[in-house]
N, C-alpha and C positions, 0 to 999 in steps of 0.2 A: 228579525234581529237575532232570534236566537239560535236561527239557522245560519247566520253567518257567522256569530261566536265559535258555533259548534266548529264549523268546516278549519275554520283558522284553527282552533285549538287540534285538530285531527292532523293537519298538516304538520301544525310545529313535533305536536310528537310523533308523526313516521318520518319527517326530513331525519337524513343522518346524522350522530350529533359526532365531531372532529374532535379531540381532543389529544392530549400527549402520549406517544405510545413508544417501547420501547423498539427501534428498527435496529437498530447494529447491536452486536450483540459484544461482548467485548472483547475476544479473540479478533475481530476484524477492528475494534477501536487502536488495540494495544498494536496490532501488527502496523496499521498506519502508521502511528507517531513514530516507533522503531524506525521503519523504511526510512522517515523524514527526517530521524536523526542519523542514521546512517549512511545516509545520502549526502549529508550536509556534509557530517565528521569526513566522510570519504572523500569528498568532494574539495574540504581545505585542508584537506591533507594533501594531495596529490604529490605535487611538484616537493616535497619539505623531506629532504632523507634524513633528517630526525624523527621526525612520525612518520615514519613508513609502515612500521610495527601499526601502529594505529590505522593506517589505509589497508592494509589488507584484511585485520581484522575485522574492519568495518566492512568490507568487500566481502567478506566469506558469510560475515551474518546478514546478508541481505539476500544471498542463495539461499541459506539455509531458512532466511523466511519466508520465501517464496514457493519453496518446495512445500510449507505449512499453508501456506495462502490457497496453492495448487489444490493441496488435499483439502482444508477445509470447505474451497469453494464446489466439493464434491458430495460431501457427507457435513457439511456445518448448516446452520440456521435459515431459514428462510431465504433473508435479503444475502444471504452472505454466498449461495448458491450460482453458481456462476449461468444454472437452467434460467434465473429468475431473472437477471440482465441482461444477457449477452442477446443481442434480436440481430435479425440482418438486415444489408445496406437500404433495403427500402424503406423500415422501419425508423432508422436511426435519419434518413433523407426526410421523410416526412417530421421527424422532431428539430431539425436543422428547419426547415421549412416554419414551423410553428413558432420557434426561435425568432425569425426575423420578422415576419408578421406580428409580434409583438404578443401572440397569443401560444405562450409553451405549455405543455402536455406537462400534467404534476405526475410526478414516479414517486409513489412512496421511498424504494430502495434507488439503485443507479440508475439517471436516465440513460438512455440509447448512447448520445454522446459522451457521455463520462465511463460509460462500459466499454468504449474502446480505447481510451485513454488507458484506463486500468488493463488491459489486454496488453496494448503497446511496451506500459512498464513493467510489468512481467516478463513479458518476451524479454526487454531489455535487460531486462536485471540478471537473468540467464548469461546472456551473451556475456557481458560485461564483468561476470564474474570469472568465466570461462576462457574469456581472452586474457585477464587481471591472471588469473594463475598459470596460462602459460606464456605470457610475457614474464612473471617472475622467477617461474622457472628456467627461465632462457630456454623456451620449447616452442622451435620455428623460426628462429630468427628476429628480426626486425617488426614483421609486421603483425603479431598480433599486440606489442604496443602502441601501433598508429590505430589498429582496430577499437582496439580498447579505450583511446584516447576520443575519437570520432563518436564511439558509440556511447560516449560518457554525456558528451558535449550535446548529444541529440535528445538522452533521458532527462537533462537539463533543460533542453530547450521545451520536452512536453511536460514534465512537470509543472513548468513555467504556464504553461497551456493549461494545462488540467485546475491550477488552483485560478489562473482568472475567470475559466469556466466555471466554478464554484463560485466565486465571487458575482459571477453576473448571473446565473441564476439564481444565487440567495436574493440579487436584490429585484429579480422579476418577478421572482413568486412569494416577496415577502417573507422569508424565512432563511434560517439561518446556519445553513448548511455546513461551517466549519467549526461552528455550536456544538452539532448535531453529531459530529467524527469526536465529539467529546464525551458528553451526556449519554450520547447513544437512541436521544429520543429524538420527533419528529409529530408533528401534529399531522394525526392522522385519521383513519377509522381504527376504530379497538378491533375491530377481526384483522386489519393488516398487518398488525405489531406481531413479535415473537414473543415466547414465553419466558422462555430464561435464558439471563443473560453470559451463562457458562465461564462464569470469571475462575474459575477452579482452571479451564483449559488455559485462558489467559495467562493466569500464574505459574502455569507449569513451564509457558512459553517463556515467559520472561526470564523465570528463573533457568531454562536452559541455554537464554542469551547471555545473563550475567555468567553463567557456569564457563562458558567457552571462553567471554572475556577473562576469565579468572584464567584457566587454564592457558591461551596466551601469553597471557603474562607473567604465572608463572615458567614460561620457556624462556626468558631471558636469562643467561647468565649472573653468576654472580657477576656484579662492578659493570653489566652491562647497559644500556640505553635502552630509548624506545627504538630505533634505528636496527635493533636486533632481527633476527630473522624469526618470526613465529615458526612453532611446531611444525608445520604441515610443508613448509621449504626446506626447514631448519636441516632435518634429519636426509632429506633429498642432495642439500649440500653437502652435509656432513660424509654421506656415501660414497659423493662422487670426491672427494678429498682424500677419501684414506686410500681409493682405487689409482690417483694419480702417487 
């Protein structure tokens, strides 16, 4: 009897014990919801040349957070490391496999599949920015606006992708994964969490997105519109005007 007390009580405390740990750190929190509102913003803006001003602002700060995504998934946090998700096609096959078997592989940080999601929108958001500013500039012609249009409609289409994959993994593995892109935490092992959550970098981030919005804006004209041409065309027209 009091050797199978004992053994039970040995077990409960070497089992691991899970609890809430911080995993996203808040440079990767605050950079999310940015992309998601500037995606959107950009996104009903398109077609409106009243907010055009507004579409490409929202198009410029999405390179520019990407180029911050790039770099911190080099030198930033744990999960936020791009060494810690990014695995290859066999890996990610084997988690697709686990998926439909009804039996998925728990990722503290990205699984397999959602790290090429993330991959995917990256890439995209390059492209897109890059075809958005030489179709505004009128540089090339015609088609880097079908480019641009095409490659808009397809980060649309995996976005779409990406958050029902979030949704159907939150509800296979019980948790709550766009909680999680909130809080920052995640029920985990205490050694797999990160230490701090670097909201100093965060805020510097944010505050150089509102900085650029401000400056934006202020590039309109006096008595002008949103319709106006930001900084960064503004002066590219204005050149090519005083030369004709």
């Amino acid at each position: 009897m009091n050797t199978v007390s004992a053994s039970r009580a040995e077990t409960a405390h070497s089992s691991p014990v899970r609890r809430k740990i911080l995993v996203w750190d808040a440079p990767v929190r605050v950079f999310h919801w940015l992309m998601v509102a500037s995606f959107a913003g950009a996104w009903l803006t398109a077609e409106s040349e009243r907010w055009r001003m507004v579409h490409v602002t929202l198009g410029y700060t999405m390179g520019g957070l990407v180029a911050f995504r790039i770099l911190w998934g080099l030198v930033g946090t744990r999960h936020a490391r791009f060494a810690s998700f990014v695995r290859g096609p066999a890996v990610v096959l084997r988690y697709i496999r686990g998926i439909l078997r009804g039996e998925p592989e728990h990722h503290t940080g990205h699984n397999p599949a959602g790290a090429l999601a993330i991959l995917a929108l990256l890439g995209l958001t390059l492209a897109i920015t890059a075809s958005g500013w030489a179709s505004f500039n009128e540089i090339g012609g015609r088609w880097p606006e079908k480019v641009h249009e095409m490659l808009a409609s397809l980060m649309l289409a995996i976005a779409a992708a990406h958050v029902a994959g979030a949704l159907f993994t939150s509800w296979q593995h019980r948790e709550n994964l766009i909680g999680a892109m909130i809080s920052g935490r995640k029920t985990a092992l205490p050694e797999e969490g990160v230490r701090r959550a670097w909201s100093s970098v965060a805020a510097l981030m944010l505050a150089s997105v509102l900085g650029f919005w401000w400056l934006q804006w202020q590039s309109v004209p006096p008595g002008g519109s949103l319709a106006q041409l930001p900084v960064i065309s503004a002066m590219a027209r204005q050149h090519d005007h005083h030369h004709d």
